[in-house]
N, C-alpha and C positions, 0 to 999 in steps of 0.2 A: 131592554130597549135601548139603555144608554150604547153598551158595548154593540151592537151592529153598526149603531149612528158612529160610532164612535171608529170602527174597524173602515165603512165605509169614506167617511174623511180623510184620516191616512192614506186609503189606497187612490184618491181622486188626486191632495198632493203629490203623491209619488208619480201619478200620471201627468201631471202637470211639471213638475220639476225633471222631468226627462226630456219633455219637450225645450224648458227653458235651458234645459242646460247643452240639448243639441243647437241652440238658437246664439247662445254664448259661443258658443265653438266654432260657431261658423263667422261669428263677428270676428274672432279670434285668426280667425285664417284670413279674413280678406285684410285685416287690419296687418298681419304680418307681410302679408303677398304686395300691401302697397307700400309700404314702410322698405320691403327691398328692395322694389322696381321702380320707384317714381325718380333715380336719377337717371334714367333711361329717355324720360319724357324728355327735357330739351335736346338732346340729339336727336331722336327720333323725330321732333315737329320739325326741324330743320331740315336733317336730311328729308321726309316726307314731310312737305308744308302742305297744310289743308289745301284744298283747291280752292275757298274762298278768296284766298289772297292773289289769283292772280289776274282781279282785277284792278291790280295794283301799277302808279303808274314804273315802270323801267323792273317788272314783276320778276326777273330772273335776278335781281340785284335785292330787292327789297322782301320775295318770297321768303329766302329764308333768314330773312335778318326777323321778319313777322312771326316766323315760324318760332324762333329761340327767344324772343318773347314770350309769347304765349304757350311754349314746356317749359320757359320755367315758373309759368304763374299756372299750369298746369300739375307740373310737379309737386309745387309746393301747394297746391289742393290734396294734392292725391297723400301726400305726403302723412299732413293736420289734419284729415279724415282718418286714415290708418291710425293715426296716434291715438286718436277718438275711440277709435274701434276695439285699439285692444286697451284701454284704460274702458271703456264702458262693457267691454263683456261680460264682468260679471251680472252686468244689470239685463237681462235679456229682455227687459220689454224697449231700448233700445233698437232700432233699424239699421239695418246696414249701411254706414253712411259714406265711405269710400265709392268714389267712381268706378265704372266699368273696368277689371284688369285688362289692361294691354299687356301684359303676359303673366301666364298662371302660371308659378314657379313649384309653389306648393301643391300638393294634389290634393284633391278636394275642395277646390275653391274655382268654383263655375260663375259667370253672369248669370244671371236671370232673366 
């Protein structure tokens, strides 16, 4: 009786440890994918400033001066998230904690 209980345990970890280790891996890619791409963020808010900003007053002067604020406090989220991501993937009960890519460099690394 020991050995079924005992075969069936191992194969329920093994099921389990596949899934964590696909869950690592993907922590592993978003964390790499932001870690490339987040000095992209302050150019890109510039040259494309939210449209929030232009209720700002003299908005074609102050847009993107708002804009290259907020990539680089954009960036440097995206950035301490990525780092997060692949220092914590071995732990896969960890969640993805990198923002949305703005560009997926790596393949296999999708939003949700």
């Amino acid at each position: 009786m020991r050995r079924p209980m005992a075969v069936l345990a191992v194969l329920a970890c093994f099921a389990v440890a596949s899934t964590a280790r696909a869950e690592g891996f993907d922590n592993l890619l978003y964390g790499l994918n932001s870690l490339l791409t987040f000095p992209a963020d302050p150019v890109m808010e510039t040259v494309n400033p939210p449209e929030e900003f232009e209720s700002f007053a003299l908005h074609q002067v102050t847009q993107p001066m708002a804009g290259l604020v907020t990539g680089f406090g954009l960036g440097f989220y995206r950035a301490t998230m990525g780092l997060f991501d692949v220092v914590l993937s071995p732990f896969w009960v960890f969640p993805i904690l990198s923002p949305e890519p703005r560009y997926a460099i790596i393949p296999g690394v999708e939003s949700e």
